[in-house]
C-alpha positions in Angstrom: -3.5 -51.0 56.7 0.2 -49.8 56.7 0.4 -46.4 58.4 3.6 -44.2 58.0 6.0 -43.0 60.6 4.7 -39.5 61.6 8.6 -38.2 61.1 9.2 -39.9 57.6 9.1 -37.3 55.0 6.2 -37.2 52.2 7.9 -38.3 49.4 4.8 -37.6 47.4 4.7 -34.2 48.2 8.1 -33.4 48.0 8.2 -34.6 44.0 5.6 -32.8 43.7 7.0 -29.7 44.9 10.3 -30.5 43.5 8.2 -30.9 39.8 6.1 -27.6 40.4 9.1 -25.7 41.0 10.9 -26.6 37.9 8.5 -25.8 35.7 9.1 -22.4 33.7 6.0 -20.3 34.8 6.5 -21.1 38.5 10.4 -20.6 38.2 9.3 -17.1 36.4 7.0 -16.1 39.3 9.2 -16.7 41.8 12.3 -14.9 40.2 10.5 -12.0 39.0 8.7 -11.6 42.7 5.4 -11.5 40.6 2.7 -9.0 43.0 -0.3 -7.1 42.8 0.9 -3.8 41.6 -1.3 -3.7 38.8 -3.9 -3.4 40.7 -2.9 0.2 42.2 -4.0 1.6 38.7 -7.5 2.9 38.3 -9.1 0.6 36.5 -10.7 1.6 33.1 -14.7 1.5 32.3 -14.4 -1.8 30.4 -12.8 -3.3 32.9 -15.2 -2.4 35.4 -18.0 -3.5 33.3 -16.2 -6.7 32.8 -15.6 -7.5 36.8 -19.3 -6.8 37.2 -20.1 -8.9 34.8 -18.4 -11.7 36.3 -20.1 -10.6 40.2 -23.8 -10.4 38.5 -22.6 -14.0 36.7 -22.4 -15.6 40.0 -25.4 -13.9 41.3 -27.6 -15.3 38.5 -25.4 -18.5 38.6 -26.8 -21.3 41.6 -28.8 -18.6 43.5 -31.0 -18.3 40.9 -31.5 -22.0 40.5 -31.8 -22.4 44.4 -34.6 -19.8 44.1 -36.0 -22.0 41.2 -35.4 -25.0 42.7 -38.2 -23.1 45.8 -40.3 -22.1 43.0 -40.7 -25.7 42.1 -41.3 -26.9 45.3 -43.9 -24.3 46.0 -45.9 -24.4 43.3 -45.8 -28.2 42.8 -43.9 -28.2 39.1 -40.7 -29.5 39.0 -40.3 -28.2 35.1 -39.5 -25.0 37.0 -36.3 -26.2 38.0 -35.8 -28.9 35.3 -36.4 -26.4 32.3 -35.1 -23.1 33.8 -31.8 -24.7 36.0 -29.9 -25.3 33.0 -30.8 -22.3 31.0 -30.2 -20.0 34.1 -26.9 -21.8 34.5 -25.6 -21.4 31.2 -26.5 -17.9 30.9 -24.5 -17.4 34.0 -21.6 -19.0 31.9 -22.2 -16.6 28.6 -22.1 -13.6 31.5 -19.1 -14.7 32.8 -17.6 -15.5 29.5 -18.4 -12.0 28.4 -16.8 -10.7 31.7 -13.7 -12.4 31.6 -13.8 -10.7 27.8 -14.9 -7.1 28.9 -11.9 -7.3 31.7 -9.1 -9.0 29.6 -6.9 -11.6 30.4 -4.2 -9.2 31.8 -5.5 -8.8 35.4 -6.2 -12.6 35.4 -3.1 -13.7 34.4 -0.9 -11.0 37.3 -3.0 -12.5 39.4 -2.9 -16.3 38.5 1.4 -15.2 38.3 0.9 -13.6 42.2 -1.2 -16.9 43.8 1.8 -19.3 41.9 4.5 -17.8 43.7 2.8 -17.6 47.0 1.2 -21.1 46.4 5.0 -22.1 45.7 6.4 -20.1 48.5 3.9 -21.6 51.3 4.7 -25.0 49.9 8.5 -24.8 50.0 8.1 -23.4 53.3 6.7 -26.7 54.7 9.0 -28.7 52.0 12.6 -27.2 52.4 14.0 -30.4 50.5 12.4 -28.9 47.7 13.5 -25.8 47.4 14.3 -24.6 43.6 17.7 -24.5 42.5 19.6 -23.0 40.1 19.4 -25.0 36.4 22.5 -23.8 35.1 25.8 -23.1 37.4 25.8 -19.4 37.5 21.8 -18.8 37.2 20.1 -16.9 39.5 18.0 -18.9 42.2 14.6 -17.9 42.6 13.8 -15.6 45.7 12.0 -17.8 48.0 10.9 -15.0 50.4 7.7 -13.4 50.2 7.6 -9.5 50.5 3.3 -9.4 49.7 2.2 -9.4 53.5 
């Protein structure tokens, strides 16, 4: 088994880094210092109804089989769990589904923008070599400093 010298740089890690930061999306995030703001506004009804339905979705989601899954056991019929499993696992998926439409794609997409650039951030942070740079002389760098704590 070869084993690497604990100083030599993961090369892996910094192309991947290296990649990740090139891409459009992440180069976005960075340079438009994507936060949570959005989430200082009052949310509307739908939106609430939407967020609940995704919390009651994972509720009903493996608890409910678990508690099936004890049913079974207890009562000595494994159908229990084998018929009502699946069917209490998709329904968690068409309550979550509706969620995710009640609450809109707008607060899921700031958010997925916020965890890229602090995903980014942390990993450049440990991987200086791969910091983003600049794809035309002249552009702006993206900001690699993070201002959310």
């Amino acid at each position: 088994m070869r084993t690497k010298h604990p100083t030599a740089p993961n090369t892996f890690m910094l192309n991947l880094v290296t990649r990740l930061t090139a891409i459009a999306f992440v180069r976005n995030a960075l340079l438009e210092e994507a936060d949570l703001s959005a989430f200082r506004q009052k949310p509307s009804l739908r939106i609430i109804a939407g967020v609940g339905a995704i919390l009651f979705s994972y509720v009903i989601g493996w608890p409910l089989i678990t508690l099936l899954g004890a049913a079974a056991v207890y009562f000595e019929r494994p159908a229990i769990v084998l018929v009502g499993g699946p069917l209490a696992y998709g329904l968690s998926h068409l309550v979550f589904l509706l969620g995710m439409y009640l609450a809109g794609a707008r607060y899921s997409w700031i958010f997925l923008r916020w965890l890229t650039r602090v995903t980014v951030l942390k990993l450049v942070k440990r991987y200086p070599d791969a910091a983003p740079r600049p794809d035309v002389p002249g552009q702006q760098a993206p900001v690699l400093t993070d201002h959310s704590n």
